[in-house]
PDB file of N, CA, C and O in Angstrom, chain B, residues numbered from 101:
ATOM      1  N   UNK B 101      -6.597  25.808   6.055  1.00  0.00           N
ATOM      2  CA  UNK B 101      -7.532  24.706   5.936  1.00  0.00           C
ATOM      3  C   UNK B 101      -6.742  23.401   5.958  1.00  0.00           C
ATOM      4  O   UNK B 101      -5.819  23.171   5.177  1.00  0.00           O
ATOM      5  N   UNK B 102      -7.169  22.558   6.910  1.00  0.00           N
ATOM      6  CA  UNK B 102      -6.705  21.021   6.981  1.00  0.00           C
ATOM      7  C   UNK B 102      -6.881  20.175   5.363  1.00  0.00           C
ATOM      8  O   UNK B 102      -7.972  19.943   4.841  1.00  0.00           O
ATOM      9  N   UNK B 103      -5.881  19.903   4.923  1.00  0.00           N
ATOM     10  CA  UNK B 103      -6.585  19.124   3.719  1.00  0.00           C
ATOM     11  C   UNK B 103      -6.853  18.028   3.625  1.00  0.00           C
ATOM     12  O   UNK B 103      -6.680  17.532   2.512  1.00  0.00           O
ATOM     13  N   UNK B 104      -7.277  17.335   4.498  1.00  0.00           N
ATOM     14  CA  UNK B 104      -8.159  16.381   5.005  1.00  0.00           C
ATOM     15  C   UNK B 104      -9.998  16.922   4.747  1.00  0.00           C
ATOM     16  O   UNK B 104     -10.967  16.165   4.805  1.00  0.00           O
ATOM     17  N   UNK B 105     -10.023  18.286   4.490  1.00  0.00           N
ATOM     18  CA  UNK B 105     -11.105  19.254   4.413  1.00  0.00           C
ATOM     19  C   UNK B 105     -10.862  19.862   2.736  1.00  0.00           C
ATOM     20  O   UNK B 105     -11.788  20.566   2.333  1.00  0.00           O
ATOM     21  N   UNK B 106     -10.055  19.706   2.059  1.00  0.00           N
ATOM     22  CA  UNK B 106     -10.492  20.245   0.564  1.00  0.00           C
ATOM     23  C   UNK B 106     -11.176  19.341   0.173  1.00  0.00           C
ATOM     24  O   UNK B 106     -11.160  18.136   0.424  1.00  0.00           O
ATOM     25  N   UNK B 107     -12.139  20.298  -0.820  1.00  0.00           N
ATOM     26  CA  UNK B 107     -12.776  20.165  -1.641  1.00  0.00           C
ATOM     27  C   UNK B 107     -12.268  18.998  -2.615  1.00  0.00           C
ATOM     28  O   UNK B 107     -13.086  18.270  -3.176  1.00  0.00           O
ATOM     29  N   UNK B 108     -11.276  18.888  -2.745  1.00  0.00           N
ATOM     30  CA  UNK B 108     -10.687  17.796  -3.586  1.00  0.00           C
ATOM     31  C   UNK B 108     -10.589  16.639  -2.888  1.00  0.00           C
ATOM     32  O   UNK B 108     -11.364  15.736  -3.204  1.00  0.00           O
ATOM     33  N   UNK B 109      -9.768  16.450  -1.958  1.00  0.00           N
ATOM     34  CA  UNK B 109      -9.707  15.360  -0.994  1.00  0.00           C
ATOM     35  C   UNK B 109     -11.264  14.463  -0.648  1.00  0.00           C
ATOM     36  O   UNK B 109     -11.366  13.237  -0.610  1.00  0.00           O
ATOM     37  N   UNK B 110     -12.105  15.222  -0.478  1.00  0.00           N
ATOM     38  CA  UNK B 110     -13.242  14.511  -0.486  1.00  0.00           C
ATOM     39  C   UNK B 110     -14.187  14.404  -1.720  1.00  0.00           C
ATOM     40  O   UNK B 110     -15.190  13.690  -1.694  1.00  0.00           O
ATOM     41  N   UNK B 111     -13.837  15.117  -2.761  1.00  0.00           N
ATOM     42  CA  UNK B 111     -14.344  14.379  -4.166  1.00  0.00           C
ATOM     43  C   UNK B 111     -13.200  12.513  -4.083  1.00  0.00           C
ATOM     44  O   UNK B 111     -13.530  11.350  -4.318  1.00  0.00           O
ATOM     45  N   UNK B 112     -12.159  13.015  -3.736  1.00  0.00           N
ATOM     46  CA  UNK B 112     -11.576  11.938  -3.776  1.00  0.00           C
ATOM     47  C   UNK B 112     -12.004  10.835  -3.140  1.00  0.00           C
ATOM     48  O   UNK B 112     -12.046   9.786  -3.781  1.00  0.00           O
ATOM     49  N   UNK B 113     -12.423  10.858  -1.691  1.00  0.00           N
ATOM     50  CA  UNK B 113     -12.947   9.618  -0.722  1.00  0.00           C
ATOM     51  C   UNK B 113     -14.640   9.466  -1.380  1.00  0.00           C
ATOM     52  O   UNK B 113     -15.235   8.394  -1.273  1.00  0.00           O
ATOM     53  N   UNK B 114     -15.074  10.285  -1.834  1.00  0.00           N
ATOM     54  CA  UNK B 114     -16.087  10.032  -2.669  1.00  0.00           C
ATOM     55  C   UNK B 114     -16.389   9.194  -3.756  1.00  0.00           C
ATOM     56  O   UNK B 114     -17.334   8.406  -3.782  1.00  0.00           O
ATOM     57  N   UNK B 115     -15.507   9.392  -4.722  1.00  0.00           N
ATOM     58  CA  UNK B 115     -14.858   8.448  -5.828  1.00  0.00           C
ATOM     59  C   UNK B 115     -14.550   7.181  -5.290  1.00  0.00           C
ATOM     60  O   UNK B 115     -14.814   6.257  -6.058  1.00  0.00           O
ATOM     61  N   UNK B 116     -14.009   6.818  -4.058  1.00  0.00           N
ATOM     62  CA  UNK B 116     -13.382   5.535  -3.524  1.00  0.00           C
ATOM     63  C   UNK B 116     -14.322   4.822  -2.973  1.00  0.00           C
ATOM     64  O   UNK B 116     -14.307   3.611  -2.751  1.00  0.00           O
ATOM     65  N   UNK B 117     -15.571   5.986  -2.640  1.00  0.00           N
ATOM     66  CA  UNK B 117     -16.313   4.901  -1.738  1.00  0.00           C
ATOM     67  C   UNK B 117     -17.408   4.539  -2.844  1.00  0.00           C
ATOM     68  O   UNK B 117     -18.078   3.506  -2.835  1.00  0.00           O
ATOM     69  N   UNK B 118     -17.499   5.794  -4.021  1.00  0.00           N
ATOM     70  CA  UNK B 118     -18.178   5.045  -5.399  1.00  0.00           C
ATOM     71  C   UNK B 118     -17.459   3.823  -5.759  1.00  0.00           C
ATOM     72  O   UNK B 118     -17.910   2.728  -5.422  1.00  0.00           O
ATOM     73  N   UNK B 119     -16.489   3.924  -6.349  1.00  0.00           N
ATOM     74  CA  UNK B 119     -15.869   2.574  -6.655  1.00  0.00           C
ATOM     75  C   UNK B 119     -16.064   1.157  -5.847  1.00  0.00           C
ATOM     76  O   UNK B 119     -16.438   0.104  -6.362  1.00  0.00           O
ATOM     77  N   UNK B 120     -15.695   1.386  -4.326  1.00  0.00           N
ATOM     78  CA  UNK B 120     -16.170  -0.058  -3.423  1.00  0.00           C
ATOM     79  C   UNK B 120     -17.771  -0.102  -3.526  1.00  0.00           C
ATOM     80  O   UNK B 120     -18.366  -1.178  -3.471  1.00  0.00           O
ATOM     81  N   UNK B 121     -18.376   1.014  -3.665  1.00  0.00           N
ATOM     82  CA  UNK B 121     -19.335   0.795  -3.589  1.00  0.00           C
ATOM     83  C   UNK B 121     -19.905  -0.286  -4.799  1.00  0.00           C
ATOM     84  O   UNK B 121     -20.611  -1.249  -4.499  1.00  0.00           O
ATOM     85  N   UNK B 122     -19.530  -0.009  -6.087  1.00  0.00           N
ATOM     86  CA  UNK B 122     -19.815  -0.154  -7.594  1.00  0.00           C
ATOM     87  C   UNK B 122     -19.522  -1.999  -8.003  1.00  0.00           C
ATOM     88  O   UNK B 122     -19.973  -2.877  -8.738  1.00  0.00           O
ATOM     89  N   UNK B 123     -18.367  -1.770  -6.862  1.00  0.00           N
ATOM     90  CA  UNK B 123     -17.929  -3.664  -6.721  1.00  0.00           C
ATOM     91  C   UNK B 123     -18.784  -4.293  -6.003  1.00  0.00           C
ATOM     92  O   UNK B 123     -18.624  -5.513  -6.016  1.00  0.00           O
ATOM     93  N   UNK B 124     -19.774  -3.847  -5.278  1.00  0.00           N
ATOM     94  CA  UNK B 124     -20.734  -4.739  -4.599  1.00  0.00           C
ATOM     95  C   UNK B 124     -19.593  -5.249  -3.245  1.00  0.00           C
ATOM     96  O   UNK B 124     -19.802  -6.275  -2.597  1.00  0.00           O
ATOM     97  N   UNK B 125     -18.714  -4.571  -3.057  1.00  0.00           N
ATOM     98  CA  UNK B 125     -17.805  -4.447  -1.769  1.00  0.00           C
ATOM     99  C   UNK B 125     -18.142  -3.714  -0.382  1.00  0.00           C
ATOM    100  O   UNK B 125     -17.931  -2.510  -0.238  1.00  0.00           O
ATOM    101  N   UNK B 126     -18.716  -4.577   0.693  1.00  0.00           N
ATOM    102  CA  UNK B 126     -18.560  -3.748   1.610  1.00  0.00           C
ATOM    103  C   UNK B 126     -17.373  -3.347   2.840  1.00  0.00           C
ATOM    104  O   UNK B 126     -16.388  -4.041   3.091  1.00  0.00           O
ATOM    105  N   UNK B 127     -17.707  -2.166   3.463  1.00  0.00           N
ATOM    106  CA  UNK B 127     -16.298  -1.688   3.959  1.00  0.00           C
ATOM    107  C   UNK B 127     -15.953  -3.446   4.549  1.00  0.00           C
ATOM    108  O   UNK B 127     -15.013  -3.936   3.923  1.00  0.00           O
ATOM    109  N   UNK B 128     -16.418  -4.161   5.356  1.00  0.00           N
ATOM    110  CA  UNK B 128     -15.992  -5.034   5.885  1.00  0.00           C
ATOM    111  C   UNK B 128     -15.270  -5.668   4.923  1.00  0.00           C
ATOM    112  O   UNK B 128     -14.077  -5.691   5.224  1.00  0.00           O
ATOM    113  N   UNK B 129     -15.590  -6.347   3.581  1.00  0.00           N
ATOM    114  CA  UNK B 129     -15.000  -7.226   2.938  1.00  0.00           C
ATOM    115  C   UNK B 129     -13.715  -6.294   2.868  1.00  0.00           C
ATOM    116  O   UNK B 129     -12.659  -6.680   3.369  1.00  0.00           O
ATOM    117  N   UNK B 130     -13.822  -5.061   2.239  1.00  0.00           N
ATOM    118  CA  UNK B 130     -12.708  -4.697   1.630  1.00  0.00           C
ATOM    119  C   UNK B 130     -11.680  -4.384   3.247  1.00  0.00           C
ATOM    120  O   UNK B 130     -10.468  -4.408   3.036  1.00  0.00           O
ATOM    121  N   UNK B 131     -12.070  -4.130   4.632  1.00  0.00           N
ATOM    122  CA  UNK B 131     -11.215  -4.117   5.655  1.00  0.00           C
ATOM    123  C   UNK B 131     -10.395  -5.672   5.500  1.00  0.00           C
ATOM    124  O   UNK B 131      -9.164  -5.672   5.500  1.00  0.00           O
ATOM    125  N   UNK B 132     -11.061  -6.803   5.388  1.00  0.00           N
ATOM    126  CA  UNK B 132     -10.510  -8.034   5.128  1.00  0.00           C
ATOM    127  C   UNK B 132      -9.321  -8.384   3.985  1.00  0.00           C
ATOM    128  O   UNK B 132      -8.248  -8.974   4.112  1.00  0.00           O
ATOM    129  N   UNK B 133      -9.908  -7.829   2.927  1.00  0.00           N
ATOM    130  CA  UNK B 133      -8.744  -7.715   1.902  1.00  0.00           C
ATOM    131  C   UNK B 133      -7.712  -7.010   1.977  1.00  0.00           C
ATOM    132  O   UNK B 133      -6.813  -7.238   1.167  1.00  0.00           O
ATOM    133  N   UNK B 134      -7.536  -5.876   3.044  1.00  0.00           N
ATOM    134  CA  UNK B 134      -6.681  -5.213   3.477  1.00  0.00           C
ATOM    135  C   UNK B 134      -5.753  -5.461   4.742  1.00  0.00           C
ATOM    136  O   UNK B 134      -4.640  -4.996   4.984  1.00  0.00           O
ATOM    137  N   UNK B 135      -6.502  -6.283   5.434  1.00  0.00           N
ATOM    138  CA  UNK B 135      -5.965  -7.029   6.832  1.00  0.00           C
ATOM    139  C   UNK B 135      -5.869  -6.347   7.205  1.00  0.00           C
ATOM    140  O   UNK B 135      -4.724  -6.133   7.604  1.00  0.00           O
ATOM    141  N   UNK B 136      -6.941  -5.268   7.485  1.00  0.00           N
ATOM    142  CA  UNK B 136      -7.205  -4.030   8.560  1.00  0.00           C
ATOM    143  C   UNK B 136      -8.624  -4.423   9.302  1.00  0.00           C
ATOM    144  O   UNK B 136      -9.223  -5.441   8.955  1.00  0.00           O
ATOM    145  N   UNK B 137      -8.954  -3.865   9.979  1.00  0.00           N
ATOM    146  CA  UNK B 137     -10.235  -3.714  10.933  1.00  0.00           C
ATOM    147  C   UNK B 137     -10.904  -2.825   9.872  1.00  0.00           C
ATOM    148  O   UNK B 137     -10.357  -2.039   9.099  1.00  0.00           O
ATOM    149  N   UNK B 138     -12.902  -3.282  10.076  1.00  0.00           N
ATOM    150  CA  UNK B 138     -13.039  -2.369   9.260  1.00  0.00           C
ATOM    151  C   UNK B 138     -13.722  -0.893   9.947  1.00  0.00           C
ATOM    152  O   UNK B 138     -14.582  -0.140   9.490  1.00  0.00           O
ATOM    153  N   UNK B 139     -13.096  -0.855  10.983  1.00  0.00           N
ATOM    154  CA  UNK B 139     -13.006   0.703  11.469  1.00  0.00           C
ATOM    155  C   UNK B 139     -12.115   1.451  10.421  1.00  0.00           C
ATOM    156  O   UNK B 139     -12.488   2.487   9.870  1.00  0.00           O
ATOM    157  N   UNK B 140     -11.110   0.947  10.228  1.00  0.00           N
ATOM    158  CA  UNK B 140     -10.329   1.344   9.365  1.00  0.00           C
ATOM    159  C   UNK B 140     -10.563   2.492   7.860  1.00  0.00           C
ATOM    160  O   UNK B 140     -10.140   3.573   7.450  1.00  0.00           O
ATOM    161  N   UNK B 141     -11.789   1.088   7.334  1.00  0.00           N
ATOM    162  CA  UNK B 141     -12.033   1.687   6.198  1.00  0.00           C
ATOM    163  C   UNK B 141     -12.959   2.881   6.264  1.00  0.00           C
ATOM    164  O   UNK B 141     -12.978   3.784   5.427  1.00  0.00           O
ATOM    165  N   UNK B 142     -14.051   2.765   7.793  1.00  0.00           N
ATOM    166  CA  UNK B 142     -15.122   3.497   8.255  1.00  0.00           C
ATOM    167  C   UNK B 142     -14.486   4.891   8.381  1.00  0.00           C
ATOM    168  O   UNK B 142     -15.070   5.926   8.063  1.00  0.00           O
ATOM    169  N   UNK B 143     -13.027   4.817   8.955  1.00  0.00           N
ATOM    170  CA  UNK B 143     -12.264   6.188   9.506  1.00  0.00           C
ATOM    171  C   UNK B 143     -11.983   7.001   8.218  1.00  0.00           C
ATOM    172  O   UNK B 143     -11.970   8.229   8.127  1.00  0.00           O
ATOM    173  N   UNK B 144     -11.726   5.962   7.099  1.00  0.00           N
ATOM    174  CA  UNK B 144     -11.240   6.782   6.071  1.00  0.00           C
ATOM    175  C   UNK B 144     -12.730   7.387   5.655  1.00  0.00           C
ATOM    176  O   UNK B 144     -13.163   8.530   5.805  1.00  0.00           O
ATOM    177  N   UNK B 145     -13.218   6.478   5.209  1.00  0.00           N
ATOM    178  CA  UNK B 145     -15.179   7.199   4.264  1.00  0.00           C
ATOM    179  C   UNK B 145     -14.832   8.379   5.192  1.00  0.00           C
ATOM    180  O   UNK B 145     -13.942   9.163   4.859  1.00  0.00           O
ATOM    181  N   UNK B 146     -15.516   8.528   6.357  1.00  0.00           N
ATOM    182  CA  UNK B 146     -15.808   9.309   7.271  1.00  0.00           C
ATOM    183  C   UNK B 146     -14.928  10.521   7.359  1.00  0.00           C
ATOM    184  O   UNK B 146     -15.111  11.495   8.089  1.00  0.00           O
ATOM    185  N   UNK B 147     -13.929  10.321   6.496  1.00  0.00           N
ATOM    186  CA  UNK B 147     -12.879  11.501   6.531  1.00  0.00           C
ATOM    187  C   UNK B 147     -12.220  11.991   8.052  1.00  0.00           C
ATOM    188  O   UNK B 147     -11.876  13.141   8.325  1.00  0.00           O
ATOM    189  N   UNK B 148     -12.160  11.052   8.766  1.00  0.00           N
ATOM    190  CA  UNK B 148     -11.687  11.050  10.435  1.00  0.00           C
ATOM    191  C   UNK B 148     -10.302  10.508   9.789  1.00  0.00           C
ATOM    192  O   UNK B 148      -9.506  11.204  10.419  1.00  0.00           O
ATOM    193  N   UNK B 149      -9.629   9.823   9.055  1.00  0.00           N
ATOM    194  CA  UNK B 149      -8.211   9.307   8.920  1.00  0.00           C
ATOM    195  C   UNK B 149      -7.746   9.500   7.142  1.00  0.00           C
ATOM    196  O   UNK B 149      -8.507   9.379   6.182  1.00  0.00           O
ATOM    197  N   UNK B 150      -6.719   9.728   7.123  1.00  0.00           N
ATOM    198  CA  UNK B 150      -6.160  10.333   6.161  1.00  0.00           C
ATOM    199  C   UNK B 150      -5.672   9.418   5.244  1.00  0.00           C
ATOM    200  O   UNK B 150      -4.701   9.029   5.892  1.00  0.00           O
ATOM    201  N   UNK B 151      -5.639   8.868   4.341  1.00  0.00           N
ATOM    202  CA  UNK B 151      -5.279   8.139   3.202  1.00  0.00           C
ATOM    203  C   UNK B 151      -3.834   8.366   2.399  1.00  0.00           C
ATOM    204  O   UNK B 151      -3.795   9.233   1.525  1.00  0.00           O
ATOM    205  N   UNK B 152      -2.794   7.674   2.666  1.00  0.00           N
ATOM    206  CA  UNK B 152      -1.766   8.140   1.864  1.00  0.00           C
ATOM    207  C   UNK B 152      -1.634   7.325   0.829  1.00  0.00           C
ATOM    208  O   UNK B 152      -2.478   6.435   0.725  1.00  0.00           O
ATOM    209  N   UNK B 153      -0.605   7.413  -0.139  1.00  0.00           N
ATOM    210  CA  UNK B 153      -0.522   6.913  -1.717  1.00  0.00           C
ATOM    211  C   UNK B 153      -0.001   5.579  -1.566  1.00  0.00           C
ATOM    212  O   UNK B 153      -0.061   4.794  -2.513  1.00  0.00           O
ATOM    213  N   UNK B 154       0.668   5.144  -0.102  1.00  0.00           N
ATOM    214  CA  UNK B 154       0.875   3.237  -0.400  1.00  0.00           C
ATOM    215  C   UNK B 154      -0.364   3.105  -0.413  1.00  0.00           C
ATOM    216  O   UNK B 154      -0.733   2.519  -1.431  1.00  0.00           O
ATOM    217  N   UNK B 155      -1.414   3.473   0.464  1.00  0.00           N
ATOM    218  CA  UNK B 155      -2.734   2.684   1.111  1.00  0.00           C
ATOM    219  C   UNK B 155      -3.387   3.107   0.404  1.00  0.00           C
ATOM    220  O   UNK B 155      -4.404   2.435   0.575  1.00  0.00           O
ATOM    221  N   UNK B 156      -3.747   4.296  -0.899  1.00  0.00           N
ATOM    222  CA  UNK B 156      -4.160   3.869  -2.060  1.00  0.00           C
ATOM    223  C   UNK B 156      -4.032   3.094  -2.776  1.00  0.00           C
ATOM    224  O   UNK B 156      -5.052   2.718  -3.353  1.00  0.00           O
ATOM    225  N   UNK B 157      -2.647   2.408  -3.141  1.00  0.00           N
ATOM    226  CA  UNK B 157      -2.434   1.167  -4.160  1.00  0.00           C
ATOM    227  C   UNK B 157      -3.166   0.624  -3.514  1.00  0.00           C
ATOM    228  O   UNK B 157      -4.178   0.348  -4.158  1.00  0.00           O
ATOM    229  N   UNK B 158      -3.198   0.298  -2.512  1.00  0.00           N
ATOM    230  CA  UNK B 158      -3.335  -0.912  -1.829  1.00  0.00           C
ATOM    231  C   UNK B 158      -4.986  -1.463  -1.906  1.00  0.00           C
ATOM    232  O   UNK B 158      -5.350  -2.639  -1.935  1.00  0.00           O
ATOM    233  N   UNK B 159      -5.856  -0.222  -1.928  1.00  0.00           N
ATOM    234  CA  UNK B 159      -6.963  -0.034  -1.775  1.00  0.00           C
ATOM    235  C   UNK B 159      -7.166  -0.506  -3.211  1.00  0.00           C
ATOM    236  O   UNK B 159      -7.594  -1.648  -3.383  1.00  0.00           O
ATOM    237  N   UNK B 160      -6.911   0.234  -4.204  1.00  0.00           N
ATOM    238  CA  UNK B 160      -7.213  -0.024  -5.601  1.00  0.00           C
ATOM    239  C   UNK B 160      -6.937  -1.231  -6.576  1.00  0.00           C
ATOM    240  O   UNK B 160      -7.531  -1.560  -7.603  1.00  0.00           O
ATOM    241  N   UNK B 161      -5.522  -1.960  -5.744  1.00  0.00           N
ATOM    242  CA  UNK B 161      -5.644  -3.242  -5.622  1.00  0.00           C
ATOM    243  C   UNK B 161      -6.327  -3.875  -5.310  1.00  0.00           C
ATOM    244  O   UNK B 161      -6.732  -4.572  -6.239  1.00  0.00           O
ATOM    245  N   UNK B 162      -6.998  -4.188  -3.931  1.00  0.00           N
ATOM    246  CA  UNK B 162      -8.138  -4.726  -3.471  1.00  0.00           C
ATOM    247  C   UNK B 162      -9.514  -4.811  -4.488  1.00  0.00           C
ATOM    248  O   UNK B 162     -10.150  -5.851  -4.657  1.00  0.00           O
ATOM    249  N   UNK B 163      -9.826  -3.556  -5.101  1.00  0.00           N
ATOM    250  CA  UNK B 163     -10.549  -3.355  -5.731  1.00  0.00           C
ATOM    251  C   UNK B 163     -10.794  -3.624  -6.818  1.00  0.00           C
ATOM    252  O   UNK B 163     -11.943  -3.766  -7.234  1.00  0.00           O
ATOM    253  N   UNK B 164      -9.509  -3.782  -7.667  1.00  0.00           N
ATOM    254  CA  UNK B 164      -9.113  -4.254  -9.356  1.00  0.00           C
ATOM    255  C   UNK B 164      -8.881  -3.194 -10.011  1.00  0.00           C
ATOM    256  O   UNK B 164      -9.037  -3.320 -11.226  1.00  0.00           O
ATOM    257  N   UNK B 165      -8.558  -2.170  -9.642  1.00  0.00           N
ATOM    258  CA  UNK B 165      -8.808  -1.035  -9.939  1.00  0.00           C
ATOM    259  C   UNK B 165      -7.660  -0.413 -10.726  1.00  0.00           C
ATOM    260  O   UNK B 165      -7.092  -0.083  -9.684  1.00  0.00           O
ATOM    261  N   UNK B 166      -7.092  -0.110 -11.372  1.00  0.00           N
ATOM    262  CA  UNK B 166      -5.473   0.626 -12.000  1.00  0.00           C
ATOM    263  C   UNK B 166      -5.502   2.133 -11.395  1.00  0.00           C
ATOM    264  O   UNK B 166      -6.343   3.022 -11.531  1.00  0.00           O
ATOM    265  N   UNK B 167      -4.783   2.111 -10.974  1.00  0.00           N
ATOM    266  CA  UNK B 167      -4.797   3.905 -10.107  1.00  0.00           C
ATOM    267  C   UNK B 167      -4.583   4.826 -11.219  1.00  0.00           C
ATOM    268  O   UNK B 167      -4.844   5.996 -10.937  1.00  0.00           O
ATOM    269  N   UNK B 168      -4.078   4.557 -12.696  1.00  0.00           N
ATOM    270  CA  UNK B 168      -4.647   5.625 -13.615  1.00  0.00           C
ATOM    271  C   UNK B 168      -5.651   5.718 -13.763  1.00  0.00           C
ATOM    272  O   UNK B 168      -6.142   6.794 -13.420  1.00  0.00           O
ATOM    273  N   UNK B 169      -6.495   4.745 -14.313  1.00  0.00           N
ATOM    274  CA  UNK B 169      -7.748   4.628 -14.048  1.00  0.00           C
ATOM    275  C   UNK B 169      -8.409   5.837 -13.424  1.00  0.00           C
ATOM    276  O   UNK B 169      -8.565   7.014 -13.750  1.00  0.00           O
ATOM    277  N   UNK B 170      -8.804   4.915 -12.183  1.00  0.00           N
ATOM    278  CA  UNK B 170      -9.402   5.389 -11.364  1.00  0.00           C
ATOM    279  C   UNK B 170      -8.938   7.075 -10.909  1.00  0.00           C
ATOM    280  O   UNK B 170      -9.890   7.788 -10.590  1.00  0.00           O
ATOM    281  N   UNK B 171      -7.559   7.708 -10.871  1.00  0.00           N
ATOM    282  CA  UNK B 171      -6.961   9.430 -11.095  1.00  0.00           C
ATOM    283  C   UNK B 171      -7.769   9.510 -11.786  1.00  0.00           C
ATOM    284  O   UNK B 171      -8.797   9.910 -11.240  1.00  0.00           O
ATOM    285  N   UNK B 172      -7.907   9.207 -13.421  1.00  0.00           N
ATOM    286  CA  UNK B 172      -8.328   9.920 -14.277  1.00  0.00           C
ATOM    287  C   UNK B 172      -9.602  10.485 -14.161  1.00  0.00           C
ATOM    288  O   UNK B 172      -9.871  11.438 -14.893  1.00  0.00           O
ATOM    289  N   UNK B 173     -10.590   9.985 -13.219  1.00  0.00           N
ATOM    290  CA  UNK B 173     -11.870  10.193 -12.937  1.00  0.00           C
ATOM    291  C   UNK B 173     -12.339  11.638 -12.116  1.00  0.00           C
ATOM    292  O   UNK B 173     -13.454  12.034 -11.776  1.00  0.00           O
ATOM    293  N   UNK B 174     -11.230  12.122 -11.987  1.00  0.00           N
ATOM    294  CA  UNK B 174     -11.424  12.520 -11.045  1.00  0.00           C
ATOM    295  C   UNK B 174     -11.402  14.309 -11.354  1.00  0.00           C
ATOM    296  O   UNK B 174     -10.350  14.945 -11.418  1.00  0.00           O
ATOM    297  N   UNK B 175     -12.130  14.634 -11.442  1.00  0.00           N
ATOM    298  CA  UNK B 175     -12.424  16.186 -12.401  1.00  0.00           C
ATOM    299  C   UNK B 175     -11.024  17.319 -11.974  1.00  0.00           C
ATOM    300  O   UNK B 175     -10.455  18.072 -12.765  1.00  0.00           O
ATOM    301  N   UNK B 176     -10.767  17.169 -10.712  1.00  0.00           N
ATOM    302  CA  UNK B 176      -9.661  18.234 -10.707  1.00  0.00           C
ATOM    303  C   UNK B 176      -8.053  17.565 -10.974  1.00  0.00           C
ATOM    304  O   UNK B 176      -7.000  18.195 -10.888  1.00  0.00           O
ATOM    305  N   UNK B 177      -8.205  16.197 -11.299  1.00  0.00           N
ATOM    306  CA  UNK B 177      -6.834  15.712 -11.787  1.00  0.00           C
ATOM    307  C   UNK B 177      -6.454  16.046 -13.214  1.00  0.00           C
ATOM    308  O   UNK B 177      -5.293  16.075 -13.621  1.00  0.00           O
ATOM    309  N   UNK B 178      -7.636  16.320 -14.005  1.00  0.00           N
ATOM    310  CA  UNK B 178      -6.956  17.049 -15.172  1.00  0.00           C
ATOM    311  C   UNK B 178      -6.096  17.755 -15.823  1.00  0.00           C
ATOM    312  O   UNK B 178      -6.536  18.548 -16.655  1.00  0.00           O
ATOM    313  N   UNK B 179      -5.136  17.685 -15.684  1.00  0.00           N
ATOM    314  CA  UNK B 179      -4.279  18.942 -15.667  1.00  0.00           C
ATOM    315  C   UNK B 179      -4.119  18.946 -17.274  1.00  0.00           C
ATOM    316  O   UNK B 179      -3.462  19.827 -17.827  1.00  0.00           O
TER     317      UNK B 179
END
């Protein structure tokens, strides 16, 4: 299985697009705060492009977000 396709990975883009969502952020603003296109952010929701851990800070920055935070939310990060 691609893990671009677990079950986790997309609780995860789920959580992210709750969060932009929760800021009253849309993909466009937040493509702007990122100085990306907001295909960009569309590719990620959409689970077509893969998200790595700079372009999480980066995201959660944008957002205000503390990346403990926002891990902690996340039911299978519990360990």
């Amino acid at each position: 299985m691609k893990s671009i396709h677990d079950p986790r990975y997309r609780q995860f883009i789920e959580q992210l697009i709750a969060l932009r969502e929760s800021r009253g952020t849309t993909q466009t603003q937040l493509a702007d705060l990122l100085d990306k296109p907001q295909s960009y952010v569309a590719k990620v929701e959409n689970l077509d492009r893969r998200l790595d851990v700079v372009e999480l800070a980066d995201w959660l920055h944008a957002l205000n977000t503390p990346p403990h935070q926002f891990m902690t939310q996340l039911a299978w990060w519990q360990v």
